[in-house]
N, C-alpha and C positions, 0 to 999 in steps of 0.2 A: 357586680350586680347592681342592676335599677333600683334605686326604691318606688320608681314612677308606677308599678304595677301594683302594689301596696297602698299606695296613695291613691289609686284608681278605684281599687277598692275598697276602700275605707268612705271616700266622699261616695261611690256610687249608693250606699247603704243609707247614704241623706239624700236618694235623687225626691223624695216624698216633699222636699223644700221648692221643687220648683213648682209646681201649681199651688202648694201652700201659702207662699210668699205674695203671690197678687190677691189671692183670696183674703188673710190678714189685712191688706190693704184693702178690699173691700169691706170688710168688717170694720174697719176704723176709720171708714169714711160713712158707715150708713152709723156707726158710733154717734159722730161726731152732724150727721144731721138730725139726729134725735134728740140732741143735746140744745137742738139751734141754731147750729152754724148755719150762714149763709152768706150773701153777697157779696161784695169784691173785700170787704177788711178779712174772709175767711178762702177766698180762691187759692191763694198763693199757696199757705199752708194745705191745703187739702190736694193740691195740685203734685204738691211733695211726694205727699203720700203713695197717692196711685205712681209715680212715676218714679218711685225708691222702690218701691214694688217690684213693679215690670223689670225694671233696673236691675233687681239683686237675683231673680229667675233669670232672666237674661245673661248675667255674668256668671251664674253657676251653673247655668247648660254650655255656655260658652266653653270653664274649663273644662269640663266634664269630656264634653268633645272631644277636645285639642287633645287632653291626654288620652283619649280612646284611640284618637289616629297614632299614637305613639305605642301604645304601652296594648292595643285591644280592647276592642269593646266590652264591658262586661254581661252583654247577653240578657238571657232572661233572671230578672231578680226576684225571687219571692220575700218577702220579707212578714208576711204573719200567716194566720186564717182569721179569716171573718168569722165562721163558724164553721163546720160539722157535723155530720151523720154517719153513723158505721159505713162504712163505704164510700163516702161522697166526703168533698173538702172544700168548700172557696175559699182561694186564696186571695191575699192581697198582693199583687205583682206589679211589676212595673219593668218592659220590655226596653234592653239599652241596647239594643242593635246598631248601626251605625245609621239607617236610614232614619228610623226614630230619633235620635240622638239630633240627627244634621234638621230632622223637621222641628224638633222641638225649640231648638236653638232657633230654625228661623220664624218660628208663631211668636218665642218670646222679640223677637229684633223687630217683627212687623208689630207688633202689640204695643210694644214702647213708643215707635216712631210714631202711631199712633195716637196716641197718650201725648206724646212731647206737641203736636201738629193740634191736637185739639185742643190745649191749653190754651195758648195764645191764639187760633180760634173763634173759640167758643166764649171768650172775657168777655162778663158782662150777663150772660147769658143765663135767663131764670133758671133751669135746668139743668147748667153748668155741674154742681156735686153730683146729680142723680147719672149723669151721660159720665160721668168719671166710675162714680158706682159701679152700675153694670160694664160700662169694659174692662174693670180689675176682674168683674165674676166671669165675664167672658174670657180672658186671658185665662183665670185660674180652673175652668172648666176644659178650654182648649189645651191645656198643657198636660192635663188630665187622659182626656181623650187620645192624644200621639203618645202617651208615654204608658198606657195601660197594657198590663202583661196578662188581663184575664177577661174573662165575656162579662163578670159580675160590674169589675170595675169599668169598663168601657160601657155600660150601659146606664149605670151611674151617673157615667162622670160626662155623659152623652145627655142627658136630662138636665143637669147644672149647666151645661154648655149652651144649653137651650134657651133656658131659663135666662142667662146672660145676657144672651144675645137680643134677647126682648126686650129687656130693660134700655139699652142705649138708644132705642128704636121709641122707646114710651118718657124720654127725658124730658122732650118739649111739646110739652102736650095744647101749646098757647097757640103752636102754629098750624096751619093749615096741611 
């Protein structure tokens, strides 16, 4: 007997870490410019962050993957309720079908590449933390969006996405 299908299931029960994980990272980069960080003695370090981020999503959608092509996908996973009404339930779900699985792996690889491309970049650049900011909130919205298992959560997590997606677009606001 496999334990690969146990193991499957046991990490699929954390798939709630991958859009989590860039999102932390965007919290501890908007942390960390409220505090004052800025200019090039704080780039590198901040640069870390988002891209430990994207990084550690990216390699647990990865395995996640890999052992779903081996062992089966784990399907629809509900893992709470939001809340309740006699007859009515939102759930909190998250869909690990093999297409979601294979999209979500590749938003997190283009997200990073991303991230790694715009560091070196963007050096130097007023804006630099804030265009880091919103692509962790984009990435952690994105991953949100391919990996949601209910209409609550994917409208949700379709709003954060949004919201994301603006910020990298509003980072340099000195230019034309």
């Amino acid at each position: 007997m496999s334990a690969l299908p146990d193991i499957l299931a046991a990490c699929a029960r954390l798939v709630w870490l991958a859009p989590l994980l860039p999102l932390l990272a965007a919290l501890a980069m908007a942390a960390r410019l409220l505090a004052g960080a800025s200019g090039d003695a704080a780039e590198r370090s901040g640069a870390a962050i988002a891209r430990a981020g994207a990084l550690a999503a990216l390699l647990f959608l990865a395995a996640l993957a890999g052992a779903s092509l081996f062992a089966g996908a784990p399907g629809h996973l509900t893992l709470a309720a939001w809340f309740g009404v006699p007859g009515v339930t939102v759930p909190v779900s998250f869909m690990l079908d093999p297409a979601a699985l294979g999209i979500a792996t590749l938003t997190a690889f283009i997200g990073w590449v991303a991230l790694s491309f715009s560091v070196a970049y963007l050096h130097r650049e007023p804006g630099f933390h804030r265009f880091l900011l919103g692509m962790c909130l984009l990435l952690g919205g994105m991953q949100l969006i391919v990996l949601a298992g209910d209409s609550a959560l994917s409208y949700g997590a379709g709003d954060g996405g949004g919201a994301g997606a603006v910020r990298p677009s509003m980072a340099f606001d000195n230019t034309p």
